[in-house]
N, C-alpha and C positions, 0 to 999 in steps of 0.2 A: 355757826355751822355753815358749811359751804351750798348748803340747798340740796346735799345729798341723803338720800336713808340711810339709815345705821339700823340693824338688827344684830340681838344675840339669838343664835341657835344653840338652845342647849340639849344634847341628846346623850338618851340610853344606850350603850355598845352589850354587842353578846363578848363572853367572857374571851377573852384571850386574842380579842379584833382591832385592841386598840393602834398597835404600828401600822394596820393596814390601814384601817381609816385615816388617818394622819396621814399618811403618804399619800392618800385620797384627795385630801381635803387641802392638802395643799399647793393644788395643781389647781385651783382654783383662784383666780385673780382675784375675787372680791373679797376671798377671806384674807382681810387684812390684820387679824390675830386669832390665832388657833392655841388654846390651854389643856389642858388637862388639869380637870380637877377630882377633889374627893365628894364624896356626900351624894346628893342624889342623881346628878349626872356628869359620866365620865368625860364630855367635852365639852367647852362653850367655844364657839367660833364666832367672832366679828365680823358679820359684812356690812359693806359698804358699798350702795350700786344709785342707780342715778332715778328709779322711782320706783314705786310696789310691784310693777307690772313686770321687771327686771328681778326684782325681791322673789317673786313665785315661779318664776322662769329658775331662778338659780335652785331654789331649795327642790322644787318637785321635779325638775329634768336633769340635774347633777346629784344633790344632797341626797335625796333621798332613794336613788339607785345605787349608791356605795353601801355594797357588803358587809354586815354585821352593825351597821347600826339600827337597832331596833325600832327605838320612837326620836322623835324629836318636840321640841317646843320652841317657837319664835316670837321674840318681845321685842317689837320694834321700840327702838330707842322714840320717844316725843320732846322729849327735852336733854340737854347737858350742860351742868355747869358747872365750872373748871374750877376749882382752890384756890 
């Protein structure tokens, strides 16, 4: 790994918010992949930023001011290893 964080943010949306969040969320630089999935949360987003202090700067002053997402959960990546 290059010395960088990696977190997924998985979050709850209110019903019918999901194109807006996404249109949101992709106007951000560090989310370097944005999904939709099923099951218990409607997004997991990838970022990637240069240390935790940038990690909480992103989720609390951008992530978590876009409209209709209700909760969020962040699991910093500790390790990865590739196939």
């Amino acid at each position: 790994m290059s010395g960088k964080v990696l977190a997924y943010i998985l979050m709850d949306l209110e019903l019918g918010k999901t194109d807006d969040v996404l249109a949101a969320l992709r106007k951000i630089d560090e989310a370097t992949t944005v999904a939709v999935t099923t099951g218990s949360y409607d997004i997991v987003v990838l970022l990637e930023v240069n240390n935790l202090e940038e990690l909480y700067e992103i989720t609390v002053q951008k992530i978590h001011k876009i409209p209709g997402i209700k909760e969020t959960q962040t699991a910093v990546v500790e390790k990865i290893m590739r196939a």
